[in-house]
Structure formats: structure tokens, C-alpha cells
N, C-alpha and C positions, 0 to 999 in steps of 0.2 A: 325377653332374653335374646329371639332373633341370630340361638346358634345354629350356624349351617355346616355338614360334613359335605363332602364331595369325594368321591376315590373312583380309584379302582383294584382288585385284589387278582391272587390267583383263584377266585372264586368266579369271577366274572369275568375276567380278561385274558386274552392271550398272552404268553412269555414274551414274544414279540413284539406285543403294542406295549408292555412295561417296560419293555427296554428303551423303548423311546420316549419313555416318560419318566424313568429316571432319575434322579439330580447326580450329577456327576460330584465330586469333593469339591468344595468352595461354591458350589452354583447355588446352594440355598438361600444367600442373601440378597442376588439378584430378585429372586423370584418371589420374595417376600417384600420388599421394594415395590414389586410390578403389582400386588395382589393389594397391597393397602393404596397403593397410587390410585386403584379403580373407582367408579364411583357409588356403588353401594358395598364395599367392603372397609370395615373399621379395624379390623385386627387379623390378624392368621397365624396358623403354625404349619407347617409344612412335614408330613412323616414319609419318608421314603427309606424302604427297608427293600429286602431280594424276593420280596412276594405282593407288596403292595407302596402304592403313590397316594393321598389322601391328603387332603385341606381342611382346616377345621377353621374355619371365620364366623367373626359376629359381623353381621348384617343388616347393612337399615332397611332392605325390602328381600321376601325370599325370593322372588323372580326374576330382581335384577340383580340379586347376590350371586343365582345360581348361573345367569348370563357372563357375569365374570369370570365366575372360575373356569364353568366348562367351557370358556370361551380362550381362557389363557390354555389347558387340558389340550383341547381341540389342536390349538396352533404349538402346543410342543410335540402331540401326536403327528401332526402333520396331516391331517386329515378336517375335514368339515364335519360340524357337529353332530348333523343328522346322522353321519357313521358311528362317532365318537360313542352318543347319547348314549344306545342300547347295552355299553358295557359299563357303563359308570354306575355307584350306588349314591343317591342319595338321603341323608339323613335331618331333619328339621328340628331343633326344638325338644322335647320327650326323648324321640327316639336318635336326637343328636349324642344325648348324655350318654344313651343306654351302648349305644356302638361306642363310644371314648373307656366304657369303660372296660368292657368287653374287650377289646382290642387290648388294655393295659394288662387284664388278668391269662393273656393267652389265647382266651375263648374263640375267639377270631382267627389265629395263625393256622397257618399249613397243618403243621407238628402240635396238635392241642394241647394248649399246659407250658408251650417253650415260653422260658423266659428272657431270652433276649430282648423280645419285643418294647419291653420293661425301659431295659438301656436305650433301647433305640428313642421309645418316647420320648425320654429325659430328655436326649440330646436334642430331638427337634424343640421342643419347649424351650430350653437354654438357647440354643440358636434365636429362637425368636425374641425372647428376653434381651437377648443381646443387639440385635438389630431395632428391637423399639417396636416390633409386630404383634407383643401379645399383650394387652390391656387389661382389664378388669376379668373382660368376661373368659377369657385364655386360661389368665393364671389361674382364678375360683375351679375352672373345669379342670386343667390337665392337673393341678395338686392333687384335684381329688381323686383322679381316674390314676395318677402311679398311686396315692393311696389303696383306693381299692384292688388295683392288680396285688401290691403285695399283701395284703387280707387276702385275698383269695389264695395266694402260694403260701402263707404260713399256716391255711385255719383245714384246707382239704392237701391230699396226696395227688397234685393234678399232677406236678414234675416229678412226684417220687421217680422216676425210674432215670433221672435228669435226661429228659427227651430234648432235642433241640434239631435243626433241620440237618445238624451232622451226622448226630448219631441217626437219625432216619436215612438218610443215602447210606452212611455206614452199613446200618443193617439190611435195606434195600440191596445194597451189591454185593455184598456178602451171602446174599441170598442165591447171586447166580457166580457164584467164586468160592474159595475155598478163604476162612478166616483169617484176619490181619496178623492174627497174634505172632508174632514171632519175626514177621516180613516187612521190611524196607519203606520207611513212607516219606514223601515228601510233601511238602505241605507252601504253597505259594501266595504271599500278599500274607504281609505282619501285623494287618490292622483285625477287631472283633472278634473277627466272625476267623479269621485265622488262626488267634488264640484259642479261641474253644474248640477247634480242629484238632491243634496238637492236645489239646488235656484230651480231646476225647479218644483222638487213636493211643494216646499212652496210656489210659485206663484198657483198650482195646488188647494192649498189649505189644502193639508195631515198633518195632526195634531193629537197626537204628532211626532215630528221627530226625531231619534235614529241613530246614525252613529255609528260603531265599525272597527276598524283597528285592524291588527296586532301591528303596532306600537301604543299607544293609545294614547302617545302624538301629535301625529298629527290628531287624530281623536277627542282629544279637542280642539284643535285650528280650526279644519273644524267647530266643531260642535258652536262653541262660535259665530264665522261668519256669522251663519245660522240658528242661534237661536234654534237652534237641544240639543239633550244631547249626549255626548259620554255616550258608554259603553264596558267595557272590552272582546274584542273577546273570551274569554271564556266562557260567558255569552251569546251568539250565541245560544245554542239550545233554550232558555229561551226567550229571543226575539221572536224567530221567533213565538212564543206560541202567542204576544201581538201585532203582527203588523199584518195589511192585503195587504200590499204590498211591495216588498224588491227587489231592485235592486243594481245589485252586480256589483262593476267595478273595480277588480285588478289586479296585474299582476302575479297572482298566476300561476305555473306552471300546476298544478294538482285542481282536484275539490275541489271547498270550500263547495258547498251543493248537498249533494246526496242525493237518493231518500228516506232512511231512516229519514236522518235526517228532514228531509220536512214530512214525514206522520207525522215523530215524534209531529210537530206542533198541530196536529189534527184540522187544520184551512183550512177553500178554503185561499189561498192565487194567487196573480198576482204578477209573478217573471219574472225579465224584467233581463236578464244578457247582460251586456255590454263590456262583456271581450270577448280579443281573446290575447291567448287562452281561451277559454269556461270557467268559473265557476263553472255554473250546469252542473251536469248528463243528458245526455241527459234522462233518464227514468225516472226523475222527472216531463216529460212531459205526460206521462202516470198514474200520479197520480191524482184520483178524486179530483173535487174539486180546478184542479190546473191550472192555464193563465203560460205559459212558452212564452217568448217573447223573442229569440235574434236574433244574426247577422246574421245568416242565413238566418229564420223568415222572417226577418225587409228589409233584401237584396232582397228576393221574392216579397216583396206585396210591398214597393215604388213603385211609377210610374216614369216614367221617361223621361213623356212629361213635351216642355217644357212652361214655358207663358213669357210674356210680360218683365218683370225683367230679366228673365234667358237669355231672349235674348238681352237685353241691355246689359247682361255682358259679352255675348260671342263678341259683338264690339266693346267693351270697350279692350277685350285682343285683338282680331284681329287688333284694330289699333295698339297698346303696341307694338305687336311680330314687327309688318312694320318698325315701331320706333327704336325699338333696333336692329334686323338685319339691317337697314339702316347705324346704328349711327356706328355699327361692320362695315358692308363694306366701311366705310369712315375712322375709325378709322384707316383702313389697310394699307392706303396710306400713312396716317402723316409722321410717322417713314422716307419711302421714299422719300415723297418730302423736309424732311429735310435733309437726307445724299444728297439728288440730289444739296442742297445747300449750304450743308458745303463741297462739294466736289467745287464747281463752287465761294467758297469761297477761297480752296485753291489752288488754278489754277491762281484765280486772283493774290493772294499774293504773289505765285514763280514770275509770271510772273513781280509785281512791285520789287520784290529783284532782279533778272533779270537788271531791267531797270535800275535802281539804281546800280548795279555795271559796267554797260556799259557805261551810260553818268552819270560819275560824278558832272560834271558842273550845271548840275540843281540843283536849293534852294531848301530849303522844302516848299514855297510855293507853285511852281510848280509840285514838287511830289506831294505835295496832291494834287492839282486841278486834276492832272493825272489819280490819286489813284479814286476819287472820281467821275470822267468820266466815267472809267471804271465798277467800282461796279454799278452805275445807269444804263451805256449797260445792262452788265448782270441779272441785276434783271428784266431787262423790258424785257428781250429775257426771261428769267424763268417764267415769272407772267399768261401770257396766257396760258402756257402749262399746270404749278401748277395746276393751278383755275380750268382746264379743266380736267386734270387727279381726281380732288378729286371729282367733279360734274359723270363724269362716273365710278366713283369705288363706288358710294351712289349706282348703279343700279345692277339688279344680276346680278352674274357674275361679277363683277366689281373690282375683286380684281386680276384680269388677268392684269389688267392695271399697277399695281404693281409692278406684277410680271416684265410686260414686262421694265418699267423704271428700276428694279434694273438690268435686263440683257445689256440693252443695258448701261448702263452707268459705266458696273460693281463696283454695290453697293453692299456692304458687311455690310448686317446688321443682331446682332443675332436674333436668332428667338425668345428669349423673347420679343424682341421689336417691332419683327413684330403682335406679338398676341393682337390682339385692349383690350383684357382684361383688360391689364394691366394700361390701362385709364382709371379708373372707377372715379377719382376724377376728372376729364374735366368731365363725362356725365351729362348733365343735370337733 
């Protein structure tokens, strides 16, 4: 299989080293380009969300796959490896599955249970599809792993209470502030993670609601959605004057609000930044009067015990992973026991052209009665062996058995077709 994960999350990394690693809008296809260009990396997808950066490639070697990546990782961080190393996870094979999928059901995220995460896969998947990055072994995984994330949201109450990394700063700054309900919000950058901003402060209750984008045609169309009003990003210092709470979600490279601009409001405001890279200055957290809530923040004070739900869905993927590494070490045989039969197909056929030029005197009835004697031996001598090899290649390890049928019977089959990937329309 030869799949390799590589990342980093807000589990292991600082806010600061994920900002610089990053993908800005548009950069995914560079970087997916540079990653298949490598010399032991065949495929990738690229997931970069506001708490985690992570590569998922198949690999012709894991040492020099893992060379690659954390070696491209390295030079986006801007740091040499030996720094890099001690913050990265990586994932091989087994436990590459078990993180893909984990990751799709939520398990993984900041805010346990959020479903974003879900979106965000999609789109790196689709990205990669589109550039030509994800092959056999990409698509067979990530279909399965948004499968499994949404099994696990439909089958337990992991998001019943619809948690997402908004409503957690929401209720994190609300904690040290008095309730939205009623109070002025503005809401900056029209893209995702925007939109679920305004649903969630207008379920909160925050009245009036004000969105502004760069783009401002898309900051009407948010706002129309969400019963908001757009307003023109220029109009930003003016805003901030009228709203008491503003959270920022874009994909800005550099800061949209610094600490000037924020006294400038002369308002307590609660500033909930949901970008990474960061929005706010960090010295806006220093101004009176002011609730600064981000990823950093929001990444310290989660808990990370787990209950009832969170644990229904980590058995829900542990059955999933059994499932598909099964259904992979069965798939590894098929290829096999069909050359073992089109080989034991054409043996019998020389042998009846054979027959047929030594004694010509036989009718075609008798030929075929012949013909038809013999292919029933041979299927009845293959049937038990078949049955038997595919029953212990389902088991670990079991793809030794495989191997051993094509030695001994020297079968020459490409290695595309040994890769059970490539079956993803038989899996169930």
C-alpha cells in the first residue's frame, strides 16, 4: 500500500510554526506539483485547514517518502529538519488509514465532533483530482475516510450541540464578557469558515449582523443568506465603531486589525480571530477593554477528555480501518488467483490442440466431451486452493500468500494490478 501521512496539528505544533506552513488561496497546486515531482512520492493530497497542514502520499520507499515531504515541510517552515522533525506526526500504512479517517469523523479536530473538517477534506481531495495528484491509492482512501466521517455524524450525537471552532471561541469569550444576544456583530472574510460565523452568531442571537469582504460581491451574497447587511471593506474602521463583537476569518496573509485600528473603535469590543494565519495583532490583546480569542487561545483551554459519543466514534472507525485493511488484503490475491487461472486455462487449451492434432479421428463431439472433462478436473483441483488462499490473505500478513502463488507458479502480473486500489468499484 506504501501510504504515508506527514503533518502537523494544534496538537503538536505551535500557532506560529502553522502559520508558516500554511497554503495561502491558490498555493495548493504549486505544492502538489513539487510533491509528485519528488523522487519517491507517486501521488498526494494536501489538507490545510486553521489547526492543521498534513500530506497524505503513496510512496515507493517510507524513508525516502518521508525525506520528501518533511523535507519540502522543512523549507516552507523555514527551518532545518532536525527543528522541524520533533513537531511533525507521522502516520505509515495501518495507522495511515486509521488517522485519514479519524481526521474525516472530527476525532482529530480542536472542537471534537466539528464538522467542517468533512468540507475541508473534500476540497483538498477535489483539488488533487484536479491537478492529477491523487491516483489509485488517494481516491480508494479519501472516498472512504469522507465516508466514514459521515457514518460516524449520522450513526452517534458527536455534533449534536453543532460545535464548530466558532461556536467554541463564541462560548470561550462569552465566558469572560457578557452574552452576544442582542449586540452588534461584525463578521470579516465571506469565505467557510465566515459563513458559519454569521449562522452561528444569529442562532446566538447578535443583532444587527454586518459582514464585509474584500471582495464585496461575495460579502452580499453571504450577507443575503444570513439576513446580515454587507458593507464595503473600506468602511472597516467605521464598523468597528458600531459592533461589540467581530470575528475575523480570512485568508489574509498579513494583519487585517492592529492594535490602532481597534483603540481607534474606542469600544470594549470581543475579537474572536479564526484565521491562521492570524488576522489580529497579537497586541490588540493588550488593549483595555478588549476579549482577543484565537487558535492558540481556543487550542489551550479545549479539553480533550473524551465522553460517550466521542467514544462511539472512535468504534465506529476502528471497526471501518479492520474493514478496509481486510477488504486491501483480499483484494491482493484477486489479480493472482485469476492469472493462476488463466494460466491453468491455457495449459488446458495447448494440451486440447495437442490432442486434436495427434488423433484426428475424433468428432467434435468427443472433443468436447474431452474439452469439458478436463476444464471440470482443473477447476475442481484450483477451487479449494483459490477459496483457501483468498480466506488467508483476508488475515495480516496475508498478502505473503500471494506473493508465494505468483512464485511458484511464475505469474507475471503488473504491479498496477497487484495494488487492491485499483478496485475501488467492487468495494462495498
Amino acid at each position: 500500500m506504501n501510504l504515508l501521512v506527514v503533518g502537523l496539528s494544534h496538537r503538536t505544533a505551535s500557532v506560529p510554526l502553522l502559520e508558516r506552513l500554511v497554503l495561502a488561496p491558490g498555493e495548493a497546486p504549486a505544492v502538489l506539483a513539487e510533491l509528485v515531482g519528488m523522487p519517491y512520492v507517486d501521488e498526494a493530497v494536501v489538507l490545510s485547514s486553521c489547526n492543521r497542514v498534513e500530506i497524505y502520499a503513496s510512496v515507493t520507499a517510507f524513508h525516502g517518502g518521508l525525506a520528501d515531504i518533511g523535507g519540502l515541510l522543512a523549507a516552507r517552515a523555514g527551518l532545518p529538519m532536525s527543528e522541524l522533525a520533533p513537531q511533525l506526526y507521522v502516520h505509515y500504512e495501518a495507522d495511515a488509514v486509521r488517522h485519514a479517517f479519524r481526521v474525516a469523523a472530527g476525532l482529530d479536530s480542536m472542537v471534537v465532533g466539528e464538522s467542517q473538517i468533512l468540507g475541508q477534506l473534500r476540497d483538498a481531495y477535489n483539488t488533487a483530482g484536479e491537478q492529477g495528484t491523487a491516483g489509485r491509492l488517494m481516491h480508494e482512501l479519501l472516498q472512504q475516510a469522507l465516508r466514514v466521517g459521515k457514518r460516524v455524524h449520522a450513526e452517534t450525537e458527536i455534533d449534536r450541540a453543532g460545535q464548530s471552532v466558532v461556536s467554541a471561541a463564541l462560548a470561550y469569550g462569552q465566558g469572560a464578557t457578557a452574552p452576544v444576544e442582542g449586540h452588534p456583530a461584525l463578521v470579516i472574510g465571506a469565505g467557510s469558515m465566515g459563513a458559519l460565523a454569521l449562522a452561528t452568531l444569529r442562532r446566538a442571537g447578535a443583532s444587527p449582523l454586518y459582514v464585509t469582504n474584500r471582495g464585496h460581491a461575495r460579502a452580499e451574497r453571504l450577507a443575503e443568506l444570513h439576513g446580515a447587511q454587507a458593507v464595503p471593506f473600506a468602511e472597516l474602521p467605521s464598523l468597528l465603531e458600531r459592533v461589540d463583537v467581530v470575528v475575523s476569518a480570512t485568508a489574509s496573509p498579513e494583519h487585517v486589525l492592529d492594535a490602532p485600528l481597534i483603540a481607534g473603535a474606542g469600544r470594549d469590543l470581543l475579537v474572536l480571530d479564526l484565521a491562521l494565519p492570524r488576522d489580529v495583532a497579537p497586541a490588540v490583546r493588550d488593549l483595555p477593554g478588549v476579549t482577543l480569542v484565537d487558535i492558540e487561545l481556543l487550542s489551550e483551554s479545549l479539553s480533550g477528555t473524551a465522553d460517550t459519543e466521542e467514544r462511539a466514534g472512535e468504534e465506529i472507525v476502528a471497526a471501518e480501518v479492520e474493514a478496509y485493511l481486510t477488504w486491501l488484503r483480499g483484494a491482493d490475491v484477486a489479480p493472482t488467483v485469476a492469472a493462476l487461472r488463466a494460466r491453468a486455462d491455457e495449459v488446458v487449451e495447448a494440451e486440447l490442440r495437442r490432442l486434436a492434432q495427434r488423433c484426428p479421428e475424433l468428432g467434435d463431439a468427443a472433443r468436447a466431451e474431452v474439452a469439458h472433462s478436463i476444464h471440470r478436473i482443473v477447476q475442481r483441483l484450483l477451487h479449494q486452493p483459490t477459496v483457501r488462499v483468498r480466506q488467508l490473505a483476508a488475515a495480516p500478513g496475508g498478502e505473503a500468500y500471494a506473493q508465494a502463488l505468483r512464485e511458484l507458479f511464475d505469474l507475471h502480473i503488473p504491479a498496477a494490478e497487484i495494488d487492491p486500489a485499483h478496485a475501488s468499484e467492487v468495494h462495498p
